[in-house]
PADRENFI-84468 format. One record per atom (N, C-alpha, C, O, CB): residue number from 1; residue in one letter; atom name; z, y, x. Coordinates in steps of 0.02 Angstrom, whole numbers, plus 50000, padded with zeros to 5 digits. Glycine has a CB too. Layout:
VOZA  num  residuo  atomo     pz     py     px
VOZA  NUM        A     CA      Z      Y      X
...
! end
This chain:
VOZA  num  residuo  atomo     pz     py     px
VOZA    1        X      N  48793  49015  49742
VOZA    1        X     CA  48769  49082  49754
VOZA    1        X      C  48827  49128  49773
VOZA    1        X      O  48835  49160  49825
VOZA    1        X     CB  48732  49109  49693
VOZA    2        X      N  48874  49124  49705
VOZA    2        X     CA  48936  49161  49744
VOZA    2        X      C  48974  49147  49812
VOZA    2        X      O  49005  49191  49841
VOZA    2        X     CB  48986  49158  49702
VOZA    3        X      N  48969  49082  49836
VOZA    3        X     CA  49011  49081  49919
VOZA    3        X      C  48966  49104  49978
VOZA    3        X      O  48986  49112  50036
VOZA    3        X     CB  49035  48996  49945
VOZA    4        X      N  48907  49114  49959
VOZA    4        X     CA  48854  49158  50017
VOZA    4        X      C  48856  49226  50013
VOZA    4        X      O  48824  49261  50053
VOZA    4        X     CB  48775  49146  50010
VOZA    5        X      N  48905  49259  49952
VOZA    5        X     CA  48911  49333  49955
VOZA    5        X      C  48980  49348  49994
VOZA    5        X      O  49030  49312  49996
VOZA    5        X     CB  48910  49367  49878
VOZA    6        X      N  48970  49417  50027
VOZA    6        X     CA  49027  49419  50056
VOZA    6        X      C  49077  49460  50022
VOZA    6        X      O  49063  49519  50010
VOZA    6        X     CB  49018  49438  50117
VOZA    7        X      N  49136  49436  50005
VOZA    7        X     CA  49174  49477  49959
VOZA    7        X      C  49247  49461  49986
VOZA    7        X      O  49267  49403  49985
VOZA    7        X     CB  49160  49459  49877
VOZA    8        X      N  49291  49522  50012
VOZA    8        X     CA  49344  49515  50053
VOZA    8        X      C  49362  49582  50043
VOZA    8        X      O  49323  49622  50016
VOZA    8        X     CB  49332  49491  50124
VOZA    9        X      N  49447  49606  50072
VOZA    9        X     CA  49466  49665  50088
VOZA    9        X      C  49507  49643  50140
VOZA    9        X      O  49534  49588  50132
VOZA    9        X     CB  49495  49707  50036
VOZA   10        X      N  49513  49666  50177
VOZA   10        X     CA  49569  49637  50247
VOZA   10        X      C  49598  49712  50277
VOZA   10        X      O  49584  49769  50256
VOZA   10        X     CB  49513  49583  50329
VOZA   11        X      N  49629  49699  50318
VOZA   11        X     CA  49662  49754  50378
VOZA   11        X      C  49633  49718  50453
VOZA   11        X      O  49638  49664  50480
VOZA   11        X     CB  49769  49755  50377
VOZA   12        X      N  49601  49788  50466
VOZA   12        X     CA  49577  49753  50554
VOZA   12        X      C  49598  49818  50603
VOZA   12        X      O  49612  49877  50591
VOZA   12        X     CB  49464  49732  50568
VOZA   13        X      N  49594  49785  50654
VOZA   13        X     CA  49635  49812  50719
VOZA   13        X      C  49547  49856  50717
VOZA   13        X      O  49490  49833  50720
VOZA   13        X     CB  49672  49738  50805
VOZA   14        X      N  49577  49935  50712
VOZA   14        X     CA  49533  49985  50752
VOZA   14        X      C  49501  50010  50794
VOZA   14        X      O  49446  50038  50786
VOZA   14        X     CB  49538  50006  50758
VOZA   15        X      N  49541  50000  50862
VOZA   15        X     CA  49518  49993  50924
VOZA   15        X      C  49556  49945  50970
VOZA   15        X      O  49615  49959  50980
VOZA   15        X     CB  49516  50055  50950
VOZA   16        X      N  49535  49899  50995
VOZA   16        X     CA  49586  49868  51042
VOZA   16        X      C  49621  49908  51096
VOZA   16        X      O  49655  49872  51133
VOZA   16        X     CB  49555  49815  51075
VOZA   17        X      N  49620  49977  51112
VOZA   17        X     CA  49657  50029  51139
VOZA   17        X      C  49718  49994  51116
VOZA   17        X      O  49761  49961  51145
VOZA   17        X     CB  49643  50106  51115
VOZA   18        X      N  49706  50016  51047
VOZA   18        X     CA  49774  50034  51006
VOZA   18        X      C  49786  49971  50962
VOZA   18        X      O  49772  49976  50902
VOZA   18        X     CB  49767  50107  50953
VOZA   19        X      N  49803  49929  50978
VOZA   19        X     CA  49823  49868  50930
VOZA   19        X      C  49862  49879  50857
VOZA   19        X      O  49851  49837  50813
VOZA   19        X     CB  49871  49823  50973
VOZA   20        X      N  49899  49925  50847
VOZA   20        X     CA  49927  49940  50797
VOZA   20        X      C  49898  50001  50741
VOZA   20        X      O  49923  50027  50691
VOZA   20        X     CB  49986  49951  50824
VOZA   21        X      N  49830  50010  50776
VOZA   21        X     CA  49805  50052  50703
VOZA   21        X      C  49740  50021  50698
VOZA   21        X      O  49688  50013  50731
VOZA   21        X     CB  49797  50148  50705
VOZA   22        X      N  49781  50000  50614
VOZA   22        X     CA  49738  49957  50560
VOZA   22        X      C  49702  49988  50496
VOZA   22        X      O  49733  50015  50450
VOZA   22        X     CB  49784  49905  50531
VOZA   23        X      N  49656  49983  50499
VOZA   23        X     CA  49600  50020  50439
VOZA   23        X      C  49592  49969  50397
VOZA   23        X      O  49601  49910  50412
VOZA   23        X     CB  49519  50046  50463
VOZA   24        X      N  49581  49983  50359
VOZA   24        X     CA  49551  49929  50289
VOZA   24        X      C  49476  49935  50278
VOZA   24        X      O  49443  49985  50263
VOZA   24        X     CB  49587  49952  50205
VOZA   25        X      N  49457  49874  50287
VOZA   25        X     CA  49385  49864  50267
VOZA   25        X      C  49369  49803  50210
VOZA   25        X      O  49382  49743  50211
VOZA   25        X     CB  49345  49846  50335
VOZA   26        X      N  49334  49847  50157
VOZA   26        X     CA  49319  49818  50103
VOZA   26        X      C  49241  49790  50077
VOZA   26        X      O  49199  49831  50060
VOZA   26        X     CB  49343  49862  50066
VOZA   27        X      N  49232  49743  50077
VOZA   27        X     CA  49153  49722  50072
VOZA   27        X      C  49151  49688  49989
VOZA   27        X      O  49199  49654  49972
VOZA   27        X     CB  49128  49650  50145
VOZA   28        X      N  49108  49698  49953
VOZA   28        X     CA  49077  49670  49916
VOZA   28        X      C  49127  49669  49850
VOZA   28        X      O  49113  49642  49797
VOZA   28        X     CB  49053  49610  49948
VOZA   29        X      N  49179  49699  49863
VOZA   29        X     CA  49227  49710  49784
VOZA   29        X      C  49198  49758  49738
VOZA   29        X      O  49146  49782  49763
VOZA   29        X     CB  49308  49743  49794
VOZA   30        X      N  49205  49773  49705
VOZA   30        X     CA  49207  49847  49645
VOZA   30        X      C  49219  49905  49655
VOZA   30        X      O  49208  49951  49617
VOZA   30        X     CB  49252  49850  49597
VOZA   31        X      N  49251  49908  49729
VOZA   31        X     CA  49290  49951  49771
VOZA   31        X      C  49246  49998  49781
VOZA   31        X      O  49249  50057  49766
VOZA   31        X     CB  49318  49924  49832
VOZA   32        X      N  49195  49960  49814
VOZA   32        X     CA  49137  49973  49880
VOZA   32        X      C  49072  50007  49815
VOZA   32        X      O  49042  50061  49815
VOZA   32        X     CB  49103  49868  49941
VOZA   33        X      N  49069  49968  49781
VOZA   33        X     CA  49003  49962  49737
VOZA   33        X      C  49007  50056  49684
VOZA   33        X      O  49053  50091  49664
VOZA   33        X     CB  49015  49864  49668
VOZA   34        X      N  48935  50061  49681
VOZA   34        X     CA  48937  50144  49653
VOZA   34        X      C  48909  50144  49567
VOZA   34        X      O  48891  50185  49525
VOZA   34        X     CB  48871  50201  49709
VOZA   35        X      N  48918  50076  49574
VOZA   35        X     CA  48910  50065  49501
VOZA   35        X      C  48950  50049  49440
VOZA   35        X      O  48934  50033  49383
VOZA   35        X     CB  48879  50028  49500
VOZA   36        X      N  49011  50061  49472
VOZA   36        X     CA  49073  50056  49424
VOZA   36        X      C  49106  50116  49418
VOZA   36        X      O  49093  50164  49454
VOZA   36        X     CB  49124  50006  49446
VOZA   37        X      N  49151  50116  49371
VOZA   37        X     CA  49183  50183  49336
VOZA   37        X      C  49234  50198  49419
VOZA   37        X      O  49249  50163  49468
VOZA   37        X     CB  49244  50161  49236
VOZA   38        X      N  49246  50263  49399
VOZA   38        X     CA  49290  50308  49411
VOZA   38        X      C  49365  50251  49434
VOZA   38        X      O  49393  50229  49485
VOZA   38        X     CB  49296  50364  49336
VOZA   39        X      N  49371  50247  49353
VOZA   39        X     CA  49457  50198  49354
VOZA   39        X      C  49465  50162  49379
VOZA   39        X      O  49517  50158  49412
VOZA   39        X     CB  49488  50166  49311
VOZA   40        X      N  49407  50103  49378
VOZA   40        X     CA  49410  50025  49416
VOZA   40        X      C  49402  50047  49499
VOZA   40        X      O  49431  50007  49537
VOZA   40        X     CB  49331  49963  49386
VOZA   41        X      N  49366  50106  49534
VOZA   41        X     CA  49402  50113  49595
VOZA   41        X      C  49449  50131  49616
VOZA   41        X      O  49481  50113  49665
VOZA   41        X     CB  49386  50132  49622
VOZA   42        X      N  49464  50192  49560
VOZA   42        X     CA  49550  50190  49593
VOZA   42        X      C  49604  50160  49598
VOZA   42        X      O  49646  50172  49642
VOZA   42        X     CB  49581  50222  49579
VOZA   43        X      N  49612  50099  49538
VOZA   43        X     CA  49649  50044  49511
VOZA   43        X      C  49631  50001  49585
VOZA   43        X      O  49670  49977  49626
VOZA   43        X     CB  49619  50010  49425
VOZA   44        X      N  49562  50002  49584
VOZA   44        X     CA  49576  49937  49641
VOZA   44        X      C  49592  49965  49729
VOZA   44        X      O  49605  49923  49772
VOZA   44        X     CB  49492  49882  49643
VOZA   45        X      N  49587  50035  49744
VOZA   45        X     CA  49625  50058  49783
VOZA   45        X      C  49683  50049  49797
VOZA   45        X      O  49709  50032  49850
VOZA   45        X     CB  49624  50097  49778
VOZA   46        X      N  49717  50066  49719
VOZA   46        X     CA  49789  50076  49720
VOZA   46        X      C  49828  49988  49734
VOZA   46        X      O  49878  49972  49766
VOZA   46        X     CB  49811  50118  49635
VOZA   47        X      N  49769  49936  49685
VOZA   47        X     CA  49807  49885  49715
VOZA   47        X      C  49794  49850  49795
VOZA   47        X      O  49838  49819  49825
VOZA   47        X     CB  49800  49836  49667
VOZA   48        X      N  49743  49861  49814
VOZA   48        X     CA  49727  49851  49878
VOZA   48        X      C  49773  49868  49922
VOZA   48        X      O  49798  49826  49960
VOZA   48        X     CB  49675  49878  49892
VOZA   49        X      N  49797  49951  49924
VOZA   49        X     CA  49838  49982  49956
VOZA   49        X      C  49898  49938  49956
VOZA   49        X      O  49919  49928  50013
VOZA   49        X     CB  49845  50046  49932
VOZA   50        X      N  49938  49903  49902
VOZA   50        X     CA  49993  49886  49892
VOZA   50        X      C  50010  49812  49907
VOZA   50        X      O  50061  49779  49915
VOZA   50        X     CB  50003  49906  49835
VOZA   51        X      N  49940  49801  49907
VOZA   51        X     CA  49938  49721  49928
VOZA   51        X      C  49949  49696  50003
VOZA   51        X      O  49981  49648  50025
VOZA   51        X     CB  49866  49694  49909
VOZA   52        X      N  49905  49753  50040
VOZA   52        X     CA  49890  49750  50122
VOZA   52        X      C  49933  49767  50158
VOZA   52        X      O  49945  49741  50212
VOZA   52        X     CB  49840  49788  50148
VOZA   53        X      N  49973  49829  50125
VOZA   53        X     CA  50039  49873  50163
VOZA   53        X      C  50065  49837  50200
VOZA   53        X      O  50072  49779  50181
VOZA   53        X     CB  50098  49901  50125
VOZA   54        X      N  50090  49858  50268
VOZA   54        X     CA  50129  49800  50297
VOZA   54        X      C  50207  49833  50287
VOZA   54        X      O  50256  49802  50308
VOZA   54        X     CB  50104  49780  50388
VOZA   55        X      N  50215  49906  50248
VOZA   55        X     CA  50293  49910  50251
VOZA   55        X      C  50320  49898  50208
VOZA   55        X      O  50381  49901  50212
VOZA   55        X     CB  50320  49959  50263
VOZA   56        X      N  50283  49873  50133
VOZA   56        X     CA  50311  49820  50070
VOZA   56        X      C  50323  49759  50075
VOZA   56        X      O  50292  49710  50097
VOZA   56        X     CB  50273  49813  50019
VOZA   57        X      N  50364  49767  50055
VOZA   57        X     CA  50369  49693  50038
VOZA   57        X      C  50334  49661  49991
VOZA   57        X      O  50318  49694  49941
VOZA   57        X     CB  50424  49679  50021
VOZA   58        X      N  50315  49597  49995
VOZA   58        X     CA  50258  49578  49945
VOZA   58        X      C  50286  49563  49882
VOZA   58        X      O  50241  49570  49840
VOZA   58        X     CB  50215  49518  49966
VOZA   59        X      N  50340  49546  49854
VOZA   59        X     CA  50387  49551  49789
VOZA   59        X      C  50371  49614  49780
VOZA   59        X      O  50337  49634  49732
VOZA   59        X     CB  50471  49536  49792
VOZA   60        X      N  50394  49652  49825
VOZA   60        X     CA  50415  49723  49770
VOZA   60        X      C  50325  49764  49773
VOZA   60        X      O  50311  49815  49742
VOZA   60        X     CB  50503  49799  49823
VOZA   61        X      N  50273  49723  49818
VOZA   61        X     CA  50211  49744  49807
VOZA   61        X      C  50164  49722  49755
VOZA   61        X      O  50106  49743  49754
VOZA   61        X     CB  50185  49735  49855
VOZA   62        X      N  50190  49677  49707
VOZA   62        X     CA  50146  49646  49659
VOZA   62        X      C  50200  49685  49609
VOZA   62        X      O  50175  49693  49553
VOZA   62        X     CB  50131  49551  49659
VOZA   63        X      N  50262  49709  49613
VOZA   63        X     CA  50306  49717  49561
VOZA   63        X      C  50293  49781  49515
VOZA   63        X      O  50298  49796  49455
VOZA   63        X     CB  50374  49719  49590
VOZA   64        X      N  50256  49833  49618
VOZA   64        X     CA  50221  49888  49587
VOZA   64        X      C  50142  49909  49575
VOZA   64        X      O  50112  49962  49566
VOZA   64        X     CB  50243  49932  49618
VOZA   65        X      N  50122  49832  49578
VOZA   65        X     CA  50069  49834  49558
VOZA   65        X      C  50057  49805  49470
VOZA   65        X      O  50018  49831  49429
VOZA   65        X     CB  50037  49800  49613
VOZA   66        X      N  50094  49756  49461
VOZA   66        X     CA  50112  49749  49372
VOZA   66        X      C  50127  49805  49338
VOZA   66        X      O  50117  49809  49277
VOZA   66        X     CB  50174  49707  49352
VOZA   67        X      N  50158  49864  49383
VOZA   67        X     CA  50195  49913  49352
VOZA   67        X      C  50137  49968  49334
VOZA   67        X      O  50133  49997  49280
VOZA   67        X     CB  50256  49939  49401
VOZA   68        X      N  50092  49976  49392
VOZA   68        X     CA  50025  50014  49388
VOZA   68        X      C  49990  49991  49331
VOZA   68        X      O  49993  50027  49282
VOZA   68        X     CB  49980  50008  49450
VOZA   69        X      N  49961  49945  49327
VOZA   69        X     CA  49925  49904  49276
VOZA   69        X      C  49953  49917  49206
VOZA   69        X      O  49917  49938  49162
VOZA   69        X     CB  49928  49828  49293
VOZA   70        X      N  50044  49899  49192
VOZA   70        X     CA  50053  49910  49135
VOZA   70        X      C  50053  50002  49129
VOZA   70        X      O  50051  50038  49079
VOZA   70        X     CB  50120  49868  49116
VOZA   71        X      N  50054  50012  49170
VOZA   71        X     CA  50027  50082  49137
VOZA   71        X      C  49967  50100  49112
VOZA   71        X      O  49957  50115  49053
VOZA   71        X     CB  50031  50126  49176
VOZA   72        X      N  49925  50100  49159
VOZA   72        X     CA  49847  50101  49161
VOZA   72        X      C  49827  50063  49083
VOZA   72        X      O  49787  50080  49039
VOZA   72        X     CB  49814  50051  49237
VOZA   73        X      N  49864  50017  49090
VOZA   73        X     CA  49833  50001  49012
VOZA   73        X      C  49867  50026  48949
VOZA   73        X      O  49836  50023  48896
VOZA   73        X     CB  49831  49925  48998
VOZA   74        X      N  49937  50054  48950
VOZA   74        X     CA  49965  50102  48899
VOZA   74        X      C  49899  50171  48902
VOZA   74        X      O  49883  50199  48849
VOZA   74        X     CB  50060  50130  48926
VOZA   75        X      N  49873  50189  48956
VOZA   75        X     CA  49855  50257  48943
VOZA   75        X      C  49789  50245  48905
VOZA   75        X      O  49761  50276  48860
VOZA   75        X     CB  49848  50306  49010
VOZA   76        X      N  49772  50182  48943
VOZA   76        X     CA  49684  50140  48909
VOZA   76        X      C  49710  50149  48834
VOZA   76        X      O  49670  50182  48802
VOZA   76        X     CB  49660  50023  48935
VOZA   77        X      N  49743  50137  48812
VOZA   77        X     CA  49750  50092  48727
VOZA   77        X      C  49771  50154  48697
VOZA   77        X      O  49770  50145  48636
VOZA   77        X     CB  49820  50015  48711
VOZA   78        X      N  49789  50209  48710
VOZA   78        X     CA  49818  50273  48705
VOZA   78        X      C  49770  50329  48706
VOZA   78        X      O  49781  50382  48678
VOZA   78        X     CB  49863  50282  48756
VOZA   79        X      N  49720  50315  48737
VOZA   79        X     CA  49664  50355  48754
VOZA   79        X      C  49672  50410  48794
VOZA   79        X      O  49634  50458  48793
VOZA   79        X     CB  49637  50376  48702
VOZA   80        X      N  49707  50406  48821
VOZA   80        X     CA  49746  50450  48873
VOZA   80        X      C  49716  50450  48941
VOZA   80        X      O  49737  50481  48990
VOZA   80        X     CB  49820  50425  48882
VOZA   81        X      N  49659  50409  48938
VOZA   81        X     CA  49618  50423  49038
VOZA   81        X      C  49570  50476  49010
VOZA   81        X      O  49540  50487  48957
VOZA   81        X     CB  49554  50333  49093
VOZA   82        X      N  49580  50507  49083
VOZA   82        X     CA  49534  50568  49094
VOZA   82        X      C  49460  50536  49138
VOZA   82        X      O  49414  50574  49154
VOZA   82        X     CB  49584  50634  49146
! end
């Protein structure tokens, strides 16, 4: 059941005008869906963003994405989200 759903985030070419402007299109994550909190879209923005970037490097893009997370969960355990 799950490999017939479509669930992806990619970078695609915008207009073939312009080969170099790339949008992000997100199908079927947590991202997209209006039934999840507030946090879990911005969390998965923020890692999406960091994952896809093409001007990170992917070391230092998972490095600041561990780094997001260990925060996000100091403020979780802290009670510190708004």
């Amino acid at each position: 059941l799950l490999l017939r759903k479509k669930k992806y985030a990619a970078m695609k070419v915008a207009s073939l005008a312009d080969p170099g402007s790339l949008v992000r299109e997100v199908k079927g994550l947590d991202l997209v869906r209006h039934d999840w909190c507030g946090l879990s879209h911005t969390a998965s923005s923020f890692i999406l963003d960091q994952l896809l970037s093409s001007t990170i490097r992917t070391d230092d893009a998972v490095g600041n994405v561990l780094e997001y997370l260990d925060g996000l969960a100091k403020q979780i355990t802290g009670n510190d989200v708004a």
